[in-house]
Every structure is written in C-alpha cells, then in structure tokens.
N, C-alpha and C positions, 0 to 999 in steps of 0.2 A: 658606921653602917656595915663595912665589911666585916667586922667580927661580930657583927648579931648576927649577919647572915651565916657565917661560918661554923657558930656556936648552934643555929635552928638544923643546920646540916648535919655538923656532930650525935647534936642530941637524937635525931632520927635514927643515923645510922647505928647508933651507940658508941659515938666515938669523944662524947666529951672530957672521959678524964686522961685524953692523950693530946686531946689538943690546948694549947696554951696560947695566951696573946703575940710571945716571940714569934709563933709558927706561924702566925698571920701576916706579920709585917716580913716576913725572908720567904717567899719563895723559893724551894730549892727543887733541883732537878735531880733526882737520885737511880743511880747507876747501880740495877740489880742484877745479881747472878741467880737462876732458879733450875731447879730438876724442872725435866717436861711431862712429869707425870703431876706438875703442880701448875700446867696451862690451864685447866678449866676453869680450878679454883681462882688464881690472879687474875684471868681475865675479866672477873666477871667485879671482884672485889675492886681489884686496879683502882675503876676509872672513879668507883665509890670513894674510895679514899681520896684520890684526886680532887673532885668537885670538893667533898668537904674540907679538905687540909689548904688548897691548892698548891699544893706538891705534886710536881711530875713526876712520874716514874717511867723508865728507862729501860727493860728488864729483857735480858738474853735467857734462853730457854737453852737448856745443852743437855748431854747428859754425864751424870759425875767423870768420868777419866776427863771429859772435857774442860769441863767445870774446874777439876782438881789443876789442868794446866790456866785455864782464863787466872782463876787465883793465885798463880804461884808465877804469872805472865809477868808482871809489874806494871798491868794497867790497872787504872785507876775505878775501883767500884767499892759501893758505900752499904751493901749486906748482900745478904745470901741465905737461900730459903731453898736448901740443897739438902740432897739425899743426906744421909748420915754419915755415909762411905766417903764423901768426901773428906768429912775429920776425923777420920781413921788414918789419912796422909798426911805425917808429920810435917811436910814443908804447907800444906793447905789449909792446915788447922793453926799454925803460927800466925795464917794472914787473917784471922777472926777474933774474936774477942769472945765473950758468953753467950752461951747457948743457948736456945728455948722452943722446946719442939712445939711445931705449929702442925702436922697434923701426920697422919699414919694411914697405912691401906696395907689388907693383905693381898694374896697370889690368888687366881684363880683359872682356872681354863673356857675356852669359850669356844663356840661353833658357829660356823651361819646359819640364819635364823631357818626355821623350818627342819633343818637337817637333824639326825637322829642324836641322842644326848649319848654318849658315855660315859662309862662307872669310871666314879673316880672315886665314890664311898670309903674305901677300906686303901691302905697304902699297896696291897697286891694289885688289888681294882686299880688304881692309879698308872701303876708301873707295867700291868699289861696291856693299858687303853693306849700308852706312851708308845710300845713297841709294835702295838697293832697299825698305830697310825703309820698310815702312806707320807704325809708330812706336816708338820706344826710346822709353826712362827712364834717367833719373838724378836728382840732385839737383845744380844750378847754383849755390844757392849757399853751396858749401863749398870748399874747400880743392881735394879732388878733383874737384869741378864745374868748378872754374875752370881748371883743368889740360885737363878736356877739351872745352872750349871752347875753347882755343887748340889743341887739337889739329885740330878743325874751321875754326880758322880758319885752320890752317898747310895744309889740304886743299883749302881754298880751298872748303867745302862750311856754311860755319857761315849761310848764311839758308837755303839749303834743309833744315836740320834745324831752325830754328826752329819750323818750320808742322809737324814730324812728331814733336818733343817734346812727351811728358807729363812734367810738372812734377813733383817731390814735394821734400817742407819737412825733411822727416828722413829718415836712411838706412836706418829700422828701415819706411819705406814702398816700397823698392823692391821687392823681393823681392815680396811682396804683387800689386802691380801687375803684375807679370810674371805670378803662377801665376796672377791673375784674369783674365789675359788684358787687361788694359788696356795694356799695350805688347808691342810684338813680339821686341824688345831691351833688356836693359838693361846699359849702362854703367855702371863705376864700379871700386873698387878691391875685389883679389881674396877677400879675407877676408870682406867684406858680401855676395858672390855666392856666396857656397858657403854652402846652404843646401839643406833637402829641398824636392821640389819644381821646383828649378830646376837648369839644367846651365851652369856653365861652356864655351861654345862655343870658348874660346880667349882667347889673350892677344895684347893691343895688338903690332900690328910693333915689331922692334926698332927703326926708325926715331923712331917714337912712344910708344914704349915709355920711363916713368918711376916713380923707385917713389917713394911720399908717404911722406917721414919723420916719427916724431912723437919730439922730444927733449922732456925734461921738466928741468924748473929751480925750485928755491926763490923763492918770492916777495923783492924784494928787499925789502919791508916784512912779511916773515910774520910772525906771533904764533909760530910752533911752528917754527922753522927746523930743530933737530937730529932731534925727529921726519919732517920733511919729509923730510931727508937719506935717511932710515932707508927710509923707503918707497922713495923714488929708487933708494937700495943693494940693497933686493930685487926689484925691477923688474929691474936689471941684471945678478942673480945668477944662478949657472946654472939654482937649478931654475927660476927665472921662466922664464930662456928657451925649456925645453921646454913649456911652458904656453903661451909665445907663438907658438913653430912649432903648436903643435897646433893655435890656433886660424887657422890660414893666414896667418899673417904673419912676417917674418925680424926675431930679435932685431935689435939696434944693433949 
C-alpha cells in the first residue's frame, strides 16, 4: 500500500522516474547545502519531494564563501544546490562529485514601490543612475555580491559606491532595506527583488549583464547518495521547472 501510495504522489508530481521501490523501504534524512537566492524555490519544492519520496530534507541556506567553508568543514552533508562560485574553489569542488545545473537568474535593480524608476537602458544610463544614487543595497558577500563589485569595478566607479553602500549579511535583508527606505537602490539577482513592496526598475545592460548559476551535485562522501540523486532528479524534472520559472528564475 505504501508504494501505490508513493507511486500516485510521484506520478502527480512528476516524479515517477526517480522514484524506485529501494526509496520507499529506506527513509533517509538528507543533509543539504543551498545558495539563499535558492529559498523560494526549495521551500516550496522541499516539502513536495518529501511527501512523495518520504525523504527528509535538512537543508542550510548560506551564502557561497560560507557554503565554500560548511563544505571544506568536514561535516557531514549529502549535496548541494549552490552558487557556481562555490566549484570555482578547488578544496570545495573536491568535496562534490558531477554537476548538473538546476536553475539560473540574472542581475537587476530595484526601488520601492511607488517611487520614480531609473535609467538603467543603456550602460552610461546605468553608471550614472549608480553615482546619482544617495545609497543602494546589496549583499557583498555572496556570490552575486561579488559579481557586482566587479561590475563596479569594470565601471571604473567601485570607491565611489563604497561610501554610498548599505551593507546587509543575508539576502532575505534587502528588500526590507529598500521599503524602509534605508537605501535608494537595491542590487542584486532578479528573483530576491520581486517582492511586494518593491519594483524591479530594470535589468543590468547587456554589457554587464550575467545570470548566477546554481548546479547541484552529490556529496562525494554522502551517507544517502541514491536519495540525493532522487532529489537532484526532481529539481530537474519538468514539473520543478515550472515551480522554478514561477518563482523568477530560468530552469538549467
């Protein structure tokens, strides 16, 4: 009875050719590393996979420098559905096994709602809406922070934004900032700015325009590798994918 029932859940979700009969007799509890620009997405998928696999998931939200140490810690975790930057670090990329990008988002800028839009059209338009501003937000240091710091520095405008940046340590504090009015701008990737509240003013010039991939890969010491697989497999299946466009980001 437990595997019809798990099989009718599958099949809904679109998860049947990742679930097998092993997966139903082992419960396993599995221990995820994720970027937090991949909260909306996992939270919502999470609990879907759960119910139908009944496989827990565990899962730490950071952002990659953090991530690059939690992986290179020596505790124990069984995948990861992280920035890209993270296997750009040779000792963090040792601790994964193969790749498989599960979903992508570009950069854009955003205001609070109501308030007047700026040019960001043209790469001039961009870099003078930057210096205009009294002060943006983001967070520096992530993944996508670090992206747009070199974007300022390819501007040739990265100390004059030092003295007009407000700081924040997690991405679930931009937004915030913005509708309290503590910055005039804020930066960062398109998914965390679409929020009530606040208005997407536009997106980075194509010039500087790049979208943060996030692949996800089996620990290569997991405890739960075939469950891990499993999650990976539904992340990549179509119904995830609409789950992942809704929440403002492009499947893999």
């Amino acid at each position: 009875m437990k595997m019809s029932l798990l099989a009718a859940a599958a099949s809904m979700l679109g998860m049947a050719p990742i679930l097998s009969p092993g997966d139903s007799l082992h419960a396993a509890e599995l221990k995820v590393l994720a970027g937090g620009s991949m909260t909306g997405v996992l939270n919502e998928l999470g609990p879907q996979f759960e119910r139908a696999s009944g496989h827990k998931l565990v899962i730490h939200f950071d952002t990659a420098p953090n991530l690059i140490k939690l992986a290179t810690s020596g505790r124990p975790f069984d995948l990861g559905i992280v920035p890209i930057d993270v296997f750009k670090n040779d000792a963090a990329k040792a601790k994964f096994g193969p790749t498989i990008e599960v979903a992508r988002v570009g950069f854009g800028v955003a205001v609070r709602a109501g308030a007047p839009k700026p040019d960001v059209g043209t790469l001039e338009a961009f870099k003078k809406t930057l210096l205009d501003a009294k002060s943006i937000t983001f967070l520096p240091a992530s993944a996508a922070g670090a992206y747009i710091l070199r974007v300022f520095e390819r501007l040739g405008i990265d100390e004059a934004m030092k003295a007009k940046t407000v700081v924040q340590t997690l991405p679930a504090q931009i937004v915030p900032a913005l509708i309290h009015g503590d910055a005039e701008l804020a930066l960062f990737v398109n998914n965390l700015l679409t929020a009530p509240g606040v208005e997407i003013a536009g997106q980075f010039p194509a010039e500087v325009q790049q979208e943060l991939v996030f692949p996800a890969a089996v620990a290569a010491d997991a405890k739960e590798p075939e469950a891990a697989k499993a999650f990976i497999g539904f992340l990549t299946s179509p119904a995830a994918a609409s789950v992942i466009r809704a929440k403002g980001m492009t499947p893999g």
